[in-house]
C-alpha beads as a LAMMPS data file, in Angstrom:
LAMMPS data file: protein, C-alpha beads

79 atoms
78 bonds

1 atom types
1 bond types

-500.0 500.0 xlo xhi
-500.0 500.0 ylo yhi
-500.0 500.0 zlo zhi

Masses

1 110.0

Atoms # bond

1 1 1 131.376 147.407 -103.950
2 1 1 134.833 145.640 -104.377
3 1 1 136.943 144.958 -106.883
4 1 1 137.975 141.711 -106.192
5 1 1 134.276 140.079 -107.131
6 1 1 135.815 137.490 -109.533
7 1 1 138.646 136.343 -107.299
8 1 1 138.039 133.635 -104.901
9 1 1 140.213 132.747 -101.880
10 1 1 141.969 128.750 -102.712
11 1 1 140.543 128.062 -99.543
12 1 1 137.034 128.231 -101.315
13 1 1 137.933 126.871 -104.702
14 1 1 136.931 123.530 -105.759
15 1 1 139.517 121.180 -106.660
16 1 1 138.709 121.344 -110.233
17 1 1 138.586 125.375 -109.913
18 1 1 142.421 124.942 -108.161
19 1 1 143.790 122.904 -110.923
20 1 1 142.350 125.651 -113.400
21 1 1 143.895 128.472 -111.753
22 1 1 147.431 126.475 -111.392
23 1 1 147.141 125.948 -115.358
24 1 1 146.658 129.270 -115.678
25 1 1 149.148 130.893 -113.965
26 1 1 151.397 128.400 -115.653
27 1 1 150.749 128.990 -118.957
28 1 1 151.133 132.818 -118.295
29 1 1 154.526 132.300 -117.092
30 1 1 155.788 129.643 -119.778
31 1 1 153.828 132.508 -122.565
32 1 1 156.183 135.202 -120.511
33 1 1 159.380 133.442 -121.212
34 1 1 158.400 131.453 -124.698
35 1 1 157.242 134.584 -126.787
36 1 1 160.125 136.649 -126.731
37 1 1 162.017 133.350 -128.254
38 1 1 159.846 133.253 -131.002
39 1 1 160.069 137.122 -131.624
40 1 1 163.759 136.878 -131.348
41 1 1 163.626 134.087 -133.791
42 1 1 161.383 135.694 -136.372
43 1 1 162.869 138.718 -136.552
44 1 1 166.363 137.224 -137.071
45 1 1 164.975 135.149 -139.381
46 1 1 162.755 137.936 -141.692
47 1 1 164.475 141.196 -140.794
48 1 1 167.827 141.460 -141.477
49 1 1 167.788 139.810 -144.923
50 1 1 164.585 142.210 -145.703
51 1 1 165.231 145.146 -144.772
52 1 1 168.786 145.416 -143.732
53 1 1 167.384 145.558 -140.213
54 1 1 169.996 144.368 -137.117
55 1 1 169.430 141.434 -135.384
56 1 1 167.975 141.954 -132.248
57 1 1 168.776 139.578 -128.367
58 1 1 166.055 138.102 -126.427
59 1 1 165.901 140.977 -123.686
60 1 1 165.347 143.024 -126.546
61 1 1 162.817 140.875 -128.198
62 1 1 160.991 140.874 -124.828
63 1 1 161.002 144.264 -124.492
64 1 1 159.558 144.998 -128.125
65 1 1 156.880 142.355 -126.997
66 1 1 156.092 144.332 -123.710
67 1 1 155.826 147.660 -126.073
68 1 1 153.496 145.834 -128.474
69 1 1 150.843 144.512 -125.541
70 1 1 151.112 147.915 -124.378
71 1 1 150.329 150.096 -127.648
72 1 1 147.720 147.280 -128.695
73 1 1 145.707 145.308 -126.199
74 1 1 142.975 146.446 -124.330
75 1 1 143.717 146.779 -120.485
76 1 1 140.899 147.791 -119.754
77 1 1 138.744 144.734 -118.365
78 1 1 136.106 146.213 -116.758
79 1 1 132.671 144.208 -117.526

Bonds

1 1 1 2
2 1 2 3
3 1 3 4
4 1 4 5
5 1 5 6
6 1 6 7
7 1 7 8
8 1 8 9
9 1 9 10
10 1 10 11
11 1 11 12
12 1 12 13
13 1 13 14
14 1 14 15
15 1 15 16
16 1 16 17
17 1 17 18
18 1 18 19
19 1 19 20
20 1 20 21
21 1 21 22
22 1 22 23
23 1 23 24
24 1 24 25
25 1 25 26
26 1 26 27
27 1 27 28
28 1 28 29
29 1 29 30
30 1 30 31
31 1 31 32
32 1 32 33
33 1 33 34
34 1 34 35
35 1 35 36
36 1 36 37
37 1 37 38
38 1 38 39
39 1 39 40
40 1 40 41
41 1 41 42
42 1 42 43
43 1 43 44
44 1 44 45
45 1 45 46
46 1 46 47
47 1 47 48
48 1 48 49
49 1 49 50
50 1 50 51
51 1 51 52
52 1 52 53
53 1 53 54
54 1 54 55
55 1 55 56
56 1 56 57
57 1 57 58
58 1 58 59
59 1 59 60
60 1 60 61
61 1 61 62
62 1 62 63
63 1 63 64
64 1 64 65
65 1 65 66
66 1 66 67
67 1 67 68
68 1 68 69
69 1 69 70
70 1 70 71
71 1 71 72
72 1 72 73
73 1 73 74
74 1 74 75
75 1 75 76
76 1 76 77
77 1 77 78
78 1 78 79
């Protein structure tokens, strides 16, 4: 049994398949960078004037985001 039964090797994709997978991995890493923007900017935004709260930088921002996915999504993938 292997773990690898729902990844196929490019050199077996179909073209549309290929195009998928490129869209995918580009969206993951424009989601990477973009989310911790937005973070940033709501919490500057709602934060500080709420609840007296400091603002917080983007490596921050991205870190809080890494902590959320971690304490609330599901890793576990297995079907």
């Amino acid at each position: 049994m292997t773990i690898y039964k729902k990844f196929k090797n490019p050199s077996q994709m179909t073209e549309e398949e290929q195009q998928k997978a490129g869209a995918a991995a580009i969206g993951t890493v424009v989601t990477f960078f973009i989310k911790p923007i937005i973070v940033k900017s709501l919490w500057n935004w709602l934060m500080p004037t709420l609840f007296g709260i400091a603002a917080i930088t983007y490596w921050q921002a991205m870190g809080l985001g890494l902590l959320i996915s971690l304490l609330f999504k599901n890793h576990n993938e297995s079907n």
